[in-house]
C-alpha positions as a Markdown table, in Angstrom:
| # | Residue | x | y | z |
|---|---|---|---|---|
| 1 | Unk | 2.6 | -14.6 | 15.6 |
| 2 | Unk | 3.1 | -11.3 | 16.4 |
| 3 | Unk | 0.7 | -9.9 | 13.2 |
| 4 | Unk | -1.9 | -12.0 | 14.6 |
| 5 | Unk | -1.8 | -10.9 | 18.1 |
| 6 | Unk | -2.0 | -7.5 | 16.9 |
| 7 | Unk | -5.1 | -8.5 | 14.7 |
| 8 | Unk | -6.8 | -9.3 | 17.7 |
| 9 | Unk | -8.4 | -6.0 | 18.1 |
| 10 | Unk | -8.4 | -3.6 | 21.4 |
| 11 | Unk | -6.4 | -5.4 | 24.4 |
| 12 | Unk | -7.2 | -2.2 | 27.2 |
| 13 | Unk | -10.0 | 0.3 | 27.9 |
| 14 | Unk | -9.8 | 3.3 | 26.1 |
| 15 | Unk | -8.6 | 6.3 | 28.4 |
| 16 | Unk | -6.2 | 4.7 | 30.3 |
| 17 | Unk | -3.6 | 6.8 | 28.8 |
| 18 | Unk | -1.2 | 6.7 | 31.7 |
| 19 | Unk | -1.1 | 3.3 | 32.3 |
| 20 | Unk | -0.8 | 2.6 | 28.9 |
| 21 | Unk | 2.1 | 5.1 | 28.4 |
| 22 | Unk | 3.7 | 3.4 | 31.1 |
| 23 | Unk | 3.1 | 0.0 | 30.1 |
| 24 | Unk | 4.8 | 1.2 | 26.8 |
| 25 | Unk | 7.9 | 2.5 | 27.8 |
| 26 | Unk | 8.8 | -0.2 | 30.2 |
| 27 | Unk | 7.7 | -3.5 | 27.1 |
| 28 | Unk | 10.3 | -1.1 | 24.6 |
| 29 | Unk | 13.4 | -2.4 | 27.2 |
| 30 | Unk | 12.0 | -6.1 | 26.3 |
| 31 | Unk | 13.9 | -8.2 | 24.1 |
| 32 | Unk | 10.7 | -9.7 | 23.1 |
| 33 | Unk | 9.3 | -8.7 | 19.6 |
| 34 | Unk | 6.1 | -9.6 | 20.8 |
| 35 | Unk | 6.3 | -7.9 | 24.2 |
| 36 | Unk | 7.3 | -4.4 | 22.6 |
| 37 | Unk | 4.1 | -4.7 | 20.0 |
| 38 | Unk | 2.1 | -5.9 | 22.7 |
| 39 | Unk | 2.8 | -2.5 | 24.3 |
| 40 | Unk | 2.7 | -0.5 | 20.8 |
| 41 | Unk | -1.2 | -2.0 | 21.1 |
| 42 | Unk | -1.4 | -1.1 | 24.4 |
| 43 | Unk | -1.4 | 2.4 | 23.7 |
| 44 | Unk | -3.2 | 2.6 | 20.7 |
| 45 | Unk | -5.6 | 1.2 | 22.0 |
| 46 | Unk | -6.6 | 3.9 | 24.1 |
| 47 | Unk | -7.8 | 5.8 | 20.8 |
| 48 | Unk | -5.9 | 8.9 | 23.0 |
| 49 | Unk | -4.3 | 11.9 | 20.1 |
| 50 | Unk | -1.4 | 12.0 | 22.3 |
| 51 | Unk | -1.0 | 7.9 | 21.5 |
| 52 | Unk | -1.2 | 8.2 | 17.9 |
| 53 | Unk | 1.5 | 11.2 | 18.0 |
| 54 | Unk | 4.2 | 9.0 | 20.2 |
| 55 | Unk | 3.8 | 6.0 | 17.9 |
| 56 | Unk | 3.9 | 8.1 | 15.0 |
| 57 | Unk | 7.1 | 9.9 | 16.0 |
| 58 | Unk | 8.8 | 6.6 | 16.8 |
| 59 | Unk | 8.4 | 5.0 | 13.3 |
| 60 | Unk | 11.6 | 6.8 | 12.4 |
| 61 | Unk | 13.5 | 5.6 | 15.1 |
| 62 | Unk | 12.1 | 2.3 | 15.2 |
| 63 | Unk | 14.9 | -0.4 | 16.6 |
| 64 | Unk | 15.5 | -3.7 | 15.4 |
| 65 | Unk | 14.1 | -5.6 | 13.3 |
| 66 | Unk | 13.6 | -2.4 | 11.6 |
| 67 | Unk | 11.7 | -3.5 | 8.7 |
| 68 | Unk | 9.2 | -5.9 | 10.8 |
| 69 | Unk | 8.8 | -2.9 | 13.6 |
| 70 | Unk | 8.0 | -0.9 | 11.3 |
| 71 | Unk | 5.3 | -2.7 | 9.1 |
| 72 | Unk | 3.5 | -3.6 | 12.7 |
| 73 | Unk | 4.0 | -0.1 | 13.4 |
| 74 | Unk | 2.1 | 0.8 | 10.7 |
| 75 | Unk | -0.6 | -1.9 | 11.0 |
| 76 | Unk | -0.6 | -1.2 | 14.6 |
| 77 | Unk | -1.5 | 2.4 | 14.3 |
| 78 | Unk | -4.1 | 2.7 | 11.0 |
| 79 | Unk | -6.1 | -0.3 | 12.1 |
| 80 | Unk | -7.1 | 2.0 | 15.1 |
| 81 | Unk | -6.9 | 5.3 | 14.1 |
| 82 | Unk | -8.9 | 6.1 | 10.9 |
| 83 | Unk | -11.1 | 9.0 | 11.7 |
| 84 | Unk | -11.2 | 11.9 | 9.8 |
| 85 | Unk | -8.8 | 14.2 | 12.3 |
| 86 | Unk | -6.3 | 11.6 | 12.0 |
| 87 | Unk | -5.5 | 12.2 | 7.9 |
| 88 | Unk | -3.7 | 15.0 | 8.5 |
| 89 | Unk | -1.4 | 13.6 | 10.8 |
| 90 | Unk | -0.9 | 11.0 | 8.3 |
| 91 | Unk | -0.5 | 13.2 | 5.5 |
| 92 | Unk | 2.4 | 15.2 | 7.5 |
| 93 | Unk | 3.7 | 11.2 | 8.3 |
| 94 | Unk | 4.3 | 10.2 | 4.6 |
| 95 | Unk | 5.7 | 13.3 | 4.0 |
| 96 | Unk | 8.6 | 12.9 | 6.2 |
| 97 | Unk | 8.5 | 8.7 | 5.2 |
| 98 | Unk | 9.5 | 9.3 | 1.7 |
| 99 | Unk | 12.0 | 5.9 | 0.9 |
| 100 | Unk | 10.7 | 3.1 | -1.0 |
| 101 | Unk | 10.5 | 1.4 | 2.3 |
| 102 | Unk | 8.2 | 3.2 | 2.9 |
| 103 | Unk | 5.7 | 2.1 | 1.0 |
| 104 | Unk | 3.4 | 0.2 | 3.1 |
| 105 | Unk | 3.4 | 3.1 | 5.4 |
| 106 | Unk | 1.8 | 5.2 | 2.3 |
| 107 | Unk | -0.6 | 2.3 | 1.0 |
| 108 | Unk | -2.1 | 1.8 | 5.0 |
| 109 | Unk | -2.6 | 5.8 | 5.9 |
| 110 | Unk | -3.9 | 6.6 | 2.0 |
| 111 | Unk | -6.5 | 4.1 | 2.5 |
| 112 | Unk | -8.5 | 6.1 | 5.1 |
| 113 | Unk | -7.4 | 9.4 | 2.7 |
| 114 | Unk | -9.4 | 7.7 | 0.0 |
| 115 | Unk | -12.4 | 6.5 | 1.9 |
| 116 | Unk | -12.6 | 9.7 | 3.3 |
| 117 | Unk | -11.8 | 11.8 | 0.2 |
| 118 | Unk | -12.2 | 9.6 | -2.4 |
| 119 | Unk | -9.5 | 9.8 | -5.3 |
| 120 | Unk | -8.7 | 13.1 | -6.6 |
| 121 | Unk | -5.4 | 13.1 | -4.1 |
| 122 | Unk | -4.4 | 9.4 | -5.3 |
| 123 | Unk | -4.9 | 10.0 | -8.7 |
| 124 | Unk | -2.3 | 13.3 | -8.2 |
| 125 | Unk | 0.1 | 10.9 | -6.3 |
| 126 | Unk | 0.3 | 8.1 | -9.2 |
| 127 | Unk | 0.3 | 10.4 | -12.2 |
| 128 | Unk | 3.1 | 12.2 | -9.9 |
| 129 | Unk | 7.0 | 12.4 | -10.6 |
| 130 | Unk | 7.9 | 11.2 | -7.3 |
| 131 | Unk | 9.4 | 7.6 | -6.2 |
| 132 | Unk | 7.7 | 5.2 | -8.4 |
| 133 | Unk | 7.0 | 2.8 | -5.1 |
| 134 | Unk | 5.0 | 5.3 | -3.0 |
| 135 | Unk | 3.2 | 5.8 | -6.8 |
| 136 | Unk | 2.3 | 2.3 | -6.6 |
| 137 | Unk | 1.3 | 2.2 | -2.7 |
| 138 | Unk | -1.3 | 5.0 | -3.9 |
| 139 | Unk | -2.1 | 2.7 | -7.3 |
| 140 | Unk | -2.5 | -0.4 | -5.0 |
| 141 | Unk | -5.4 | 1.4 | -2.8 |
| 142 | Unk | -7.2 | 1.7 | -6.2 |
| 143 | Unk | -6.9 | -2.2 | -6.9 |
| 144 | Unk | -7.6 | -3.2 | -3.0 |
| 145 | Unk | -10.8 | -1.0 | -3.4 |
| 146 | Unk | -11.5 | -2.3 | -7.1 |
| 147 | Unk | -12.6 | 1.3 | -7.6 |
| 148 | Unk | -14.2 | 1.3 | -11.3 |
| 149 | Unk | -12.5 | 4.8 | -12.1 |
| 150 | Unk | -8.8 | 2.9 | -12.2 |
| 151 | Unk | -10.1 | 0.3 | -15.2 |
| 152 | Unk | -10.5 | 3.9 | -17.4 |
| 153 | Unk | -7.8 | 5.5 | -16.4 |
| 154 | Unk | -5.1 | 2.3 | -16.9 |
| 155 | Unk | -4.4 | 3.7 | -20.7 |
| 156 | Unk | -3.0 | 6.9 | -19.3 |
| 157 | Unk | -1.7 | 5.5 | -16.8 |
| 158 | Unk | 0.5 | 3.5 | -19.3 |
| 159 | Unk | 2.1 | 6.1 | -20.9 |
| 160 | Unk | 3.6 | 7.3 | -17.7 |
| 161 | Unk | 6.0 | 4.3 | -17.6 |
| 162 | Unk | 9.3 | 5.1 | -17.1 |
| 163 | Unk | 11.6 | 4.9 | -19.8 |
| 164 | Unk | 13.8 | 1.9 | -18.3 |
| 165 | Unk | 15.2 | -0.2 | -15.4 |
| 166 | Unk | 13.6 | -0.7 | -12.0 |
| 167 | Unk | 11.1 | 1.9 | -12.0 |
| 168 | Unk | 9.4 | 0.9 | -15.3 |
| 169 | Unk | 9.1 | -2.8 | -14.1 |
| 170 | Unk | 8.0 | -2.0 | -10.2 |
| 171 | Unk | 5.3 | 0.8 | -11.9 |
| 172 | Unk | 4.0 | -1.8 | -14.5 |
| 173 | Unk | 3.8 | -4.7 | -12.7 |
| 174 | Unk | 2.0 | -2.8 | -10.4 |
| 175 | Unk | -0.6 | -1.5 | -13.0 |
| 176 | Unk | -0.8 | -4.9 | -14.5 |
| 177 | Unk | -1.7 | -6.0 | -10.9 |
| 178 | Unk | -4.1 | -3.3 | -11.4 |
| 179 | Unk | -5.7 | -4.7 | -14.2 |
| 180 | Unk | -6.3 | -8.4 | -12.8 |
| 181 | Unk | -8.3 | -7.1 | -10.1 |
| 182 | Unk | -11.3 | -6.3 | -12.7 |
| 183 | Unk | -11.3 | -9.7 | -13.9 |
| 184 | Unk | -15.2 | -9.9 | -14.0 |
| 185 | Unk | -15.6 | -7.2 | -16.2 |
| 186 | Unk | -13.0 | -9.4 | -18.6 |
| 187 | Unk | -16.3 | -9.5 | -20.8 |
| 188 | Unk | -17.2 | -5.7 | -21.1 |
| 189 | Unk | -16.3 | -3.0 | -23.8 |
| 190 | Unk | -14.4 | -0.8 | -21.5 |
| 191 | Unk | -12.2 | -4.0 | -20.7 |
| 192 | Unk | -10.8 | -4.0 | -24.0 |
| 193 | Unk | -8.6 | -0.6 | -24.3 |
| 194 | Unk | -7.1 | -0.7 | -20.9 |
| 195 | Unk | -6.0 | -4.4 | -21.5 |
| 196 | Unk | -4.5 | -3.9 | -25.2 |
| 197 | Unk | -2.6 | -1.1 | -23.4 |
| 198 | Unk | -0.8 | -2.9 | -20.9 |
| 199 | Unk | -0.4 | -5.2 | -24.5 |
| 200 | Unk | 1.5 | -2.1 | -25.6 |
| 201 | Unk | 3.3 | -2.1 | -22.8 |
| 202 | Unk | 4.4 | -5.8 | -22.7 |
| 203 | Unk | 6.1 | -5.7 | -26.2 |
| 204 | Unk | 7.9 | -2.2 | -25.7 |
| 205 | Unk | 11.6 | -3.6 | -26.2 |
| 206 | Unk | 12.3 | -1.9 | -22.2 |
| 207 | Unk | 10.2 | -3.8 | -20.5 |
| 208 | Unk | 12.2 | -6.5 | -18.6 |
| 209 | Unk | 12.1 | -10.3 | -19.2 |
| 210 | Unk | 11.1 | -10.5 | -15.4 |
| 211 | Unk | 8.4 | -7.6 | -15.5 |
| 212 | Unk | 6.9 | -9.5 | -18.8 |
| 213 | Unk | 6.7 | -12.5 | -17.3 |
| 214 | Unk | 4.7 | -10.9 | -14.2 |
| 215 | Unk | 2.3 | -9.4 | -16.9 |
| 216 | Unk | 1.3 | -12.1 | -18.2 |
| 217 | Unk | 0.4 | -13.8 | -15.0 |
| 218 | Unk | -1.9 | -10.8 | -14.3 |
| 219 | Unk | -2.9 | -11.2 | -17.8 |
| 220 | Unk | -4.0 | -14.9 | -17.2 |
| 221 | Unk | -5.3 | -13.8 | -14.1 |
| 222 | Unk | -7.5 | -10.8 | -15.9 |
| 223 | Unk | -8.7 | -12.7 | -18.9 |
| 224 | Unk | -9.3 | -16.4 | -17.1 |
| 225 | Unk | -7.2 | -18.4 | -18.5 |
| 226 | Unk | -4.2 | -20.9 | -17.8 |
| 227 | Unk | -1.4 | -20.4 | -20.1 |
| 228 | Unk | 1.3 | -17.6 | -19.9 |
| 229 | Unk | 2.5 | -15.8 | -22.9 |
| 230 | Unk | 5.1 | -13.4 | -22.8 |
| 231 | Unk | 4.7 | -12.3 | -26.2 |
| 232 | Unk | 2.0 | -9.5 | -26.6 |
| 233 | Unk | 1.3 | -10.6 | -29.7 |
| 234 | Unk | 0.1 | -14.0 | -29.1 |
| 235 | Unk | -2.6 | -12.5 | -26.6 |
């Protein structure tokens, strides 16, 4: 309910920055979830800098329900503020958000970073050595964007699994994902190599019964078809 509310768009006139400020601080001493987003919207909604810096500031310290205050946060804040002089207040933002929950902070600011900017910095980000779910929140811009430069790149992108455990199965899942999401070139030549390589992937005696099953879903999902093989080789 409250996701919807806040999908409403703009609920105040821009500029009233002191009546929104106030309006703020008073809905944060409401037990009411939807009274203290209500508020959050309030002042972003004035499109003022000094707005987007409070709300900011106060994802760290977000109360409870953490997790849910936080993702509206997040939602709350990029849906309205996505102008260029905005990314580098974002950039500073993820650098001090650095947990894997985190990551839908770093999928929802990197979006504006890439339609801005385009990919170079995503592309750094994924192929980086940091924690494999911000990787994948930069990855996932890619596949919610369908941008034609991630179907090429998916082969070297393979090889940068991890060797085991958690992180290999959260980064290919993801990159499987990835792949599904260029389902109507299924048909094309440059299909072919980055498919057989999340194929290599898939039979690679680390890769989790879980994560294969989730493969071959996207698999399915990629090539068209209904049945779900979890042996590479019957693909």
């Amino acid at each position: 309910m409250v996701a919807a509310l806040l999908a409403q768009g703009p609920i105040a006139q821009a500029g009233d920055f002191d009546g929104a400020l106030a309006l703020y601080k008073a809905n944060l001493k409401r037990p009411s979830l939807c009274k203290r987003m209500l508020g959050r919207a309030r002042l972003a909604d004035t499109g003022d800098p000094r707005a987007l810096e409070i709300l900011v500031a106060s994802y760290a310290k977000a109360e409870q329900p953490r997790d849910q205050v936080q993702y509206l946060l997040v939602n709350c804040v990029t849906e309205r503020f996505h102008q260029e002089e905005d990314l580098l207040l974002y950039a500073n933002w993820r650098r001090r958000q650095e947990r894997p929950e985190d990551a839908w902070l770093w999928f929802k600011t990197l979006l504006p970073q890439y339609e801005a900017h385009g990919a170079s910095e995503l592309v750094a980000l994924v192929r980086g050595s940091g924690n494999v779910f911000l990787r994948c929140a930069a990855l996932e811009v890619f596949s919610n964007r369908q941008d034609a430069g991630l179907l090429a790149m998916i082969p070297a992108l393979a090889e940068l699994a991890s060797a085991s455990g958690v992180a290999r199965a959260v980064y290919l899942e993801s990159l499987a994902s990835a792949l599904a999401e260029f389902a109507k070139l299924r048909a094309k030549p440059e299909f072919r190599a980055p498919a057989e390589a999340i194929l290599r992937c898939m039979e690679e005696a680390a890769t989790l019964p879980r994560t294969r099953i989730v493969m071959a879903r996207c698999l399915a999902r990629a090539l068209g078809v209904k049945f779900h093989f979890r042996e590479a080789a019957r693909w």
